[in-house]
Structures are given as C-alpha cells and as structure tokens.
N, C-alpha and C positions, 0 to 999 in steps of 0.2 A: 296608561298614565295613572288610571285609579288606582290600578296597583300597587303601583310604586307608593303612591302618597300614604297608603295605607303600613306598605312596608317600612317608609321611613317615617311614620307614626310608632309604629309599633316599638322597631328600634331603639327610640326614642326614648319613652317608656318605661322599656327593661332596662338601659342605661341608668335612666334616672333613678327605677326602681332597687339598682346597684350601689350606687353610690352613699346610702345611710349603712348597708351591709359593709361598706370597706371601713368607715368610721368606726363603727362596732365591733370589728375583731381588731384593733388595735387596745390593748389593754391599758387602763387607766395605771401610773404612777404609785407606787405603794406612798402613802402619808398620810398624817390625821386629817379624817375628813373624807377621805375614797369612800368609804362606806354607808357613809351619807350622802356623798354625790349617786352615788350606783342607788341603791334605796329611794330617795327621794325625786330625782331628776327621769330616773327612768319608770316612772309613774304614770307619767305623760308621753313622754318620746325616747326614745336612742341617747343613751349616753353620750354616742359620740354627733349629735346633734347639737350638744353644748359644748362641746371637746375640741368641734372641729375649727372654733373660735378662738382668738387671742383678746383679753381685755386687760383693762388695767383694773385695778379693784376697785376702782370706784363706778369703773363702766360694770362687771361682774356684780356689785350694788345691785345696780341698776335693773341691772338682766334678772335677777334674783328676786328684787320685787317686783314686777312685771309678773314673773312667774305664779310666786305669792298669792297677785291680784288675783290669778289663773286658777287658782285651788293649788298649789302646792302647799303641802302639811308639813309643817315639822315646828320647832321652837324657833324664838331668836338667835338661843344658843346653838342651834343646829346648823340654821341659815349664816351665821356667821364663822361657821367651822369651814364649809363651801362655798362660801364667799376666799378665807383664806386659801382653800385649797385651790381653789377654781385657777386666783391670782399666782400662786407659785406654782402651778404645774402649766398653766395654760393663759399666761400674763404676758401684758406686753407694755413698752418702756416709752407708749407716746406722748 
C-alpha cells in the first residue's frame, strides 16, 4: 500500500511537472509586443504560464500590475505594448 501511494505521488508530480513544458512549446503569435512579452514575462516564469490564460484587457491590466508589484521591469510604455498584446492574442469577450 506504501508503494503504491508513493507511486501515485510520484506520478503526480511528473504530470504536473509536464504540464508548464506543453505551454511552452506552443509559440507565441508574431505581433507588436511578443517580444516584450517573451523578455519581460519570462524573467520570472514560463511564457506560457501567462499564455495559458484568456483576459479581457482590463483583466490583463490587472495581471500586469500585480506582476509589476512582483519586480517586473520594463516602462509604462512597454507594459502597455503587453497589455495590448496579451488582450489580442490571448483576450476574451466577457
């Protein structure tokens, strides 16, 4: 029985362990902005960590100063390039 719990820990795990690697080879959208998203965003985490979301811009705002608060670097004018971007590649219509 320890075994098992062990094995289906482990499992577990590597599953989870998988699953920012599938976000990550799916490639970002050519558009103004990718390359500020890729630079800045993956500073701290997985592109596709923020990718793997839909917001609407003002939720993407939101997420963005949050980050901000986080140590993310860049300008207003930068944050607002990946604000746009974020919203038209990875926006949603709630």
């Amino acid at each position: 029985m320890k075994t098992f719990r062990h094995f289906t820990l482990a499992a577990g795990v590597l599953a989870l362990a998988a699953v920012p690697s599938f976000a990550q080879d799916k490639p970002l959208p050519d558009g103004d902005g990718k390359d500020l998203v890729q630079k800045v965003c993956s500073a701290c985490h997985d592109v596709g960590t923020a990718t793997s979301e839909t917001h609407t811009a003002a939720e993407w705002k939101g997420v963005i100063n949050t980050m901000k608060g986080r140590g993310a670097e860049g300008s207003d004018a930068d944050f607002d390039k990946i604000i746009a971007y974020l919203a038209k590649n990875f926006g949603s219509s709630k």
